[in-house]
N, C-alpha and C positions, 0 to 999 in steps of 0.2 A: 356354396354361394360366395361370392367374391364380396368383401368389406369393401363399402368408400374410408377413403384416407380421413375422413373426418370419423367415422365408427370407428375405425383402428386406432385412432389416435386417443378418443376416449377411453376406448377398452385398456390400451398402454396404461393412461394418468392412471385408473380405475384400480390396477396391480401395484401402484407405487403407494404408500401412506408417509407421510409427514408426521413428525412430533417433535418437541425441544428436545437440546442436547443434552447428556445428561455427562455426569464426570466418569462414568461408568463406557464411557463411549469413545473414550479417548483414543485409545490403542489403534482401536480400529481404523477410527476416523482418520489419524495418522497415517495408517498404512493405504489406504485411499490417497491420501495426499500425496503422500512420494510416491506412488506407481503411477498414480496420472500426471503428475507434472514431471515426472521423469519421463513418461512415454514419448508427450508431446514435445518435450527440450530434446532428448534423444532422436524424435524423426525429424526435426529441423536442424539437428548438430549444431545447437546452442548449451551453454554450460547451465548446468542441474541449478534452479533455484534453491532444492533442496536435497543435498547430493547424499546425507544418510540421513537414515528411517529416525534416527532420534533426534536429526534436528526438526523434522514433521512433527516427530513426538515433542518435542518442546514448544511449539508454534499450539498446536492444536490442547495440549493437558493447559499452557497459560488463559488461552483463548474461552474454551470452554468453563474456566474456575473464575473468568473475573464478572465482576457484579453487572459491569457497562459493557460488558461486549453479550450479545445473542447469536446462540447459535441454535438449528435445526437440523436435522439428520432427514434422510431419505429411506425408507427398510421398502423393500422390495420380496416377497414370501419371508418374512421376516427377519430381513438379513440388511444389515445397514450397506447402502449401495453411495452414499452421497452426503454432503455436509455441506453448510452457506453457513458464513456469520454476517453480523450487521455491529461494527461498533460507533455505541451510542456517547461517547463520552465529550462529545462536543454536539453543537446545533447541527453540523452537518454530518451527516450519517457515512459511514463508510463502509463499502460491503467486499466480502472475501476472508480467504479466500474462498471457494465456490470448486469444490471438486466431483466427479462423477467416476466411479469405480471402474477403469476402460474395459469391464467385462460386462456392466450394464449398458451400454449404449442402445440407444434409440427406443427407449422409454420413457423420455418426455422427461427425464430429475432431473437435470440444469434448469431450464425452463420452470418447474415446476420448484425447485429451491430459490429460484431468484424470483417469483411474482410471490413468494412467502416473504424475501425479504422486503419487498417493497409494498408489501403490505403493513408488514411493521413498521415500516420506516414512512406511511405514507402524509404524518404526519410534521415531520421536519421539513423544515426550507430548503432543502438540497440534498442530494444525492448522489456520492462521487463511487468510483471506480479507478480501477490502473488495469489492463488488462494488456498480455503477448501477444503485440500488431502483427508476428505470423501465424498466430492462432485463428482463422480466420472462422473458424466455427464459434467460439465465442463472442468475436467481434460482432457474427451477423446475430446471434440472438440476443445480443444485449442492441440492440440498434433495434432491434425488431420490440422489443420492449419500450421504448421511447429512450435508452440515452442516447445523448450527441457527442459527438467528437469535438472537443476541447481542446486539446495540445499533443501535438509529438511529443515522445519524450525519449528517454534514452540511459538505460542504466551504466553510470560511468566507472571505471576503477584504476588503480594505478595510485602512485604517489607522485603528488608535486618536484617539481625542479626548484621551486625557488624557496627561498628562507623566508623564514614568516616577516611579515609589511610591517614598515616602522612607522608610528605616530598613531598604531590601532592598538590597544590593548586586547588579547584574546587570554580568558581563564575560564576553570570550568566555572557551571553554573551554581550559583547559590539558593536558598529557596528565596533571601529577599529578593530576589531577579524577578521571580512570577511577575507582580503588578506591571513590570516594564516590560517585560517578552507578551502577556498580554496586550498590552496597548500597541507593541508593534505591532502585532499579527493584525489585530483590525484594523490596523491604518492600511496594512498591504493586503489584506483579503476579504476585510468586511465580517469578518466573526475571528474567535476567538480558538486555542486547542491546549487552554491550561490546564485542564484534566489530564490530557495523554502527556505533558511536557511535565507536571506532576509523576507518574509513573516512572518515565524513561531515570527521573535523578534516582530509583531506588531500586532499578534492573542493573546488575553487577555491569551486562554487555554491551552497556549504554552507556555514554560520556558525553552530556551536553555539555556546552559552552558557549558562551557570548561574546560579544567584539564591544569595545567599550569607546565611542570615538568622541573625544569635544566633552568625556567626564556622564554620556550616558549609552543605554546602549542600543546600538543600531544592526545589531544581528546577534543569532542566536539559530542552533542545533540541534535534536534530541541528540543525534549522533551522525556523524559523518562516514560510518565504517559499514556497516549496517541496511543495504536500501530498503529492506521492509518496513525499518521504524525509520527510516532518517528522515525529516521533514527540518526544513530551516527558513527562513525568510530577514528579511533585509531591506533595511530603507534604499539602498543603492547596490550596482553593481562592484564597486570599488569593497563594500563593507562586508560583502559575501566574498571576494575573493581571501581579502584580510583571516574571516573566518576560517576558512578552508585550509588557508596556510598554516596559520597559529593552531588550530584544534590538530590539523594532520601531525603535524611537527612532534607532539607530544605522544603518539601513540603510536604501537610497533604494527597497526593493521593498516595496509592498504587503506585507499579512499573507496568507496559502494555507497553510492547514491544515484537517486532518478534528478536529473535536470534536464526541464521542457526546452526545447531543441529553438524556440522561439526567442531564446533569449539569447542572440547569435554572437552578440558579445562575450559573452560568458562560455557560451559553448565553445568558440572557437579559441576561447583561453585556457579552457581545462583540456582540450588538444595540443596546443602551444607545451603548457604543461608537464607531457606525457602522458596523462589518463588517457584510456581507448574504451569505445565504447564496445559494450559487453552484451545488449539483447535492446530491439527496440521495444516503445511499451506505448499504448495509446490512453489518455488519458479522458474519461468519459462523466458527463453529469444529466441527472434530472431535478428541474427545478432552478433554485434562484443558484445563476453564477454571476460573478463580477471579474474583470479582467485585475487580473493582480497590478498592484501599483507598487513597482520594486520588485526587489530579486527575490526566487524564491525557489524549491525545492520541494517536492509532496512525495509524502509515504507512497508507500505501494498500495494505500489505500486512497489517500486525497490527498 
């Protein structure tokens, strides 16, 4: 007797089970992570987000041990097939990444890991994502869940031409900075990310910094080398470039950041530049958004 697509589709959920992650779960979950995001950068002939298994493993053993981030596993006949995290360390929730083991397909664990996460999370004001705009399978089921498309964006890399801008002070950051890099941040997004911008000043591979213009400060970075953590924002376009320059200057790594494609000024100057861009990325929310007031830059989370 032939299953309707809606029997099968139960029966599939039915064989997968959900539980939290556990630090015991690491290894694996990593090695998930790099075969699937390697498979899918590999069939579009885009560069490996995570080009070895132990930078997976450093992403996923961080991820899974910190207090503010949530993670859930997938097991499938008792074998972990899938992981989602959700970090919680600001108001607005941030989800990923979101893998699926490319030998479990089409048993409903994407699907079923991301309405986990948004169940946890369905109490926050907002709910962002970044996800691979030629990933088109993710795009449609996260669209299919209710996020909306937000902003192009575009992961950039390369090293500036020019020498860092005079009349900007750019140093790393200090911890008296907090109170000010908070108050930036909600004057250009409407909430706050001093928790994660806490963290980045005590990750070895992280180097924030601020731009100090008129004696206070008008930009600031977790890190600009980085695009899975780099998030920055800026009263204007002039004090993010200032940043960019003075932070790059100081450091032997490339520039790796996302900057939303809308901000044509700036994009067309970090071209000017030399930076090229490296992978488009679509940038998606559910819940309260606000249009950024001033320049800005979001993790590969938000």
């Amino acid at each position: 007797m032939l299953q309707t697509s809606e029997s099968a589709q139960t029966e599939r959920d039915a064989t997968v089970a959900l539980r939290a992650i556990e630090p015991a779960d690491a290894s694996e979950c990593a090695r998930i992570v790099y075969e699937a995001f390697g498979a899918i950068h590999d069939q579009h002939r885009f560069e490996r987000d995570f080009p070895t298994l132990a930078a997976a493993q450093q992403l996923t053993a961080a991820f899974s041990a910190h207090p503010s981030i949530w993670g859930v596993v997938a097991e499938h006949d008792g074998r972990i097939v899938g992981s989602n995290f959700v970090d919680e360390r600001g108001p607005m929730r941030g989800l990923g990444p979101i893998t699926v083991d490319p030998g479990a397909q089409g048993l409903g664990v994407g699907r079923r890991l991301m309405q986990a996460a948004l169940e946890r999370s369905r109490a926050a004001a907002g709910i962002r994502l970044l996800q691979d705009s030629f990933n088109v399978g993710s795009l449609s089921l996260y669209a299919s869940l209710g996020f909306e498309v937000k902003e192009p964006a575009a992961v950039m890399s390369g090293r500036p031409n020019s020498q860092p801008a005079a009349g900007i002070e750019v140093r790393p950051l200090e911890e008296p900075d907090f109170r000010a890099c908070e108050q930036l941040c909600l004057k250009v997004h409407g909430f706050e990310r001093t928790s994660e911008l806490r963290d980045a000043l005590h990750v070895p591979a992280l180097s924030p910094f601020v731009a100090i213009r008129d004696g206070r400060i008008t930009a600031y970075a977790t890190t600009l080398t980085f695009f899975p953590a780099a998030y920055a924002v800026a009263e204007a376009e002039h004090d993010m470039r200032a940043l960019m320059l003075g932070a790059l200057a100081t450091v032997d790594r490339p520039a790796s950041f996302l900057l939303p494609m809308r901000q044509t000024g700036l994009f067309g100057w970090c071209l000017d530049e030399g930076l090229r861009v490296v992978k488009p990325m679509t940038y998606m929310a559910i819940g309260e958004y606000r249009e950024p007031s001033g320049a800005w830059i979001p993790s590969v989370l938000y």
